[in-house]
C-alpha positions in Angstrom: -90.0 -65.9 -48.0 -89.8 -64.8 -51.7 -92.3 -68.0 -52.4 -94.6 -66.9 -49.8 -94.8 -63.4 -51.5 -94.8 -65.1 -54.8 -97.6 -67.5 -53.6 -99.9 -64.9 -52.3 -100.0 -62.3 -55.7 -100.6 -65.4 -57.5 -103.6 -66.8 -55.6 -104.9 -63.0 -55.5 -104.9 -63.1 -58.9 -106.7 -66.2 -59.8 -108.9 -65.2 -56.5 -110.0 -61.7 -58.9 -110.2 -63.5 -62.2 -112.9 -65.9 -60.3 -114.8 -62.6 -59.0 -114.6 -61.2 -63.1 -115.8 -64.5 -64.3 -118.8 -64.8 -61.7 -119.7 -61.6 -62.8 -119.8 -62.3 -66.6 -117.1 -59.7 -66.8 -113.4 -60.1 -68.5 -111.5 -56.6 -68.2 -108.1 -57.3 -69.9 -106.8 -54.0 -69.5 -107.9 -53.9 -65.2 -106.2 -57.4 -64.8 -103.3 -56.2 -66.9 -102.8 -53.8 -64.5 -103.2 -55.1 -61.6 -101.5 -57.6 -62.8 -98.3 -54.8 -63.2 -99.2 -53.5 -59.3 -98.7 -57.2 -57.7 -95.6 -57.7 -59.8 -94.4 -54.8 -58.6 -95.1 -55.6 -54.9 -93.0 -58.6 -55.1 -90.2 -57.1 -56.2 -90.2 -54.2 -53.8 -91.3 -56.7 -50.8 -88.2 -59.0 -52.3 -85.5 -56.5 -52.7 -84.3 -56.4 -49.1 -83.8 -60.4 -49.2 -80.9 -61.8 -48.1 -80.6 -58.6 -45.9 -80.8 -57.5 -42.1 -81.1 -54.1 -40.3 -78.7 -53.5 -37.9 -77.8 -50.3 -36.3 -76.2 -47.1 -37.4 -73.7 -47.4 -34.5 -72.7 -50.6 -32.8 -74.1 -50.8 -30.3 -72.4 -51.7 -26.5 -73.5 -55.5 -26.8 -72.0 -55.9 -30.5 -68.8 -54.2 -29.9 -68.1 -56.5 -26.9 -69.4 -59.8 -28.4 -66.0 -60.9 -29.7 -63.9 -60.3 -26.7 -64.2 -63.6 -25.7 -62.7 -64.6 -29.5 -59.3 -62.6 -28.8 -57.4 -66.0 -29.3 -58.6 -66.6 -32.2 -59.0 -63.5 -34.0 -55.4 -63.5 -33.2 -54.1 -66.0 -35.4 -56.3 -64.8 -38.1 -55.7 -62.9 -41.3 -56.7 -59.0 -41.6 -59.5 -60.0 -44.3 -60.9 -63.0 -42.0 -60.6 -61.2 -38.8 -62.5 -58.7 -40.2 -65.3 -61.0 -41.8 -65.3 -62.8 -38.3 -65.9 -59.9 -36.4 -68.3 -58.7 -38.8 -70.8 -61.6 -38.4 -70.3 -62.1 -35.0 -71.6 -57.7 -34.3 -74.5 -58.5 -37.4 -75.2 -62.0 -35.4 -75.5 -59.9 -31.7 -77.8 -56.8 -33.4 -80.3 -59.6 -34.6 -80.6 -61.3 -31.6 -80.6 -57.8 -29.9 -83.9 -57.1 -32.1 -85.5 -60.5 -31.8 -85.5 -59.9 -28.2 -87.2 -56.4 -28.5 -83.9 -54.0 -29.2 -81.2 -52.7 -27.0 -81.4 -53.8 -23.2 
């Protein structure tokens, strides 16, 4: 994703540099600038990599999807149970959203 993003500031740069060099025109300071701007869209559009949304509040789906796990959430340690059941609610809410949000 970050490439993408990366990808498309870059070619929207060269794209305005053509448009000042067809013109006869070479504006340092306006492709500084914008130069600044795009960077900064990267980073904002970057910053939530790595990331999901989930809900506030579990919903009913993500609080029931380990009950089939009981066994082995069992035998588990505090720290893993916890990291299991974690990813198995975060894992539910993003399927929940792919498929339009809470049914």
């Amino acid at each position: 994703m970050t490439k993408d993003i990366e990808l498309k500031a870059i070619d929207e740069l060269i794209y305005e540099v053509e448009m000042f060099e067809q013109a006869g025109v070479y504006p340092v300071q306006d492709f500084i600038d914008n130069l600044k701007t795009l960077s900064a869209k990267v980073k904002e559009e970057t910053k939530l990599e790595g990331c999901v949304v989930v809900p506030v509040e579990p919903t009913p789906k993500m609080i029931d999807s380990t009950w089939d796990d009981q066994d082995e959430i069992e035998k588990m340690s505090h720290n893993s149970r916890n990291e299991f059941i974690y990813k198995k609610m975060i894992k539910v809410a993003m399927l929940e959203a792919a498929r339009g949000g809470n049914e």
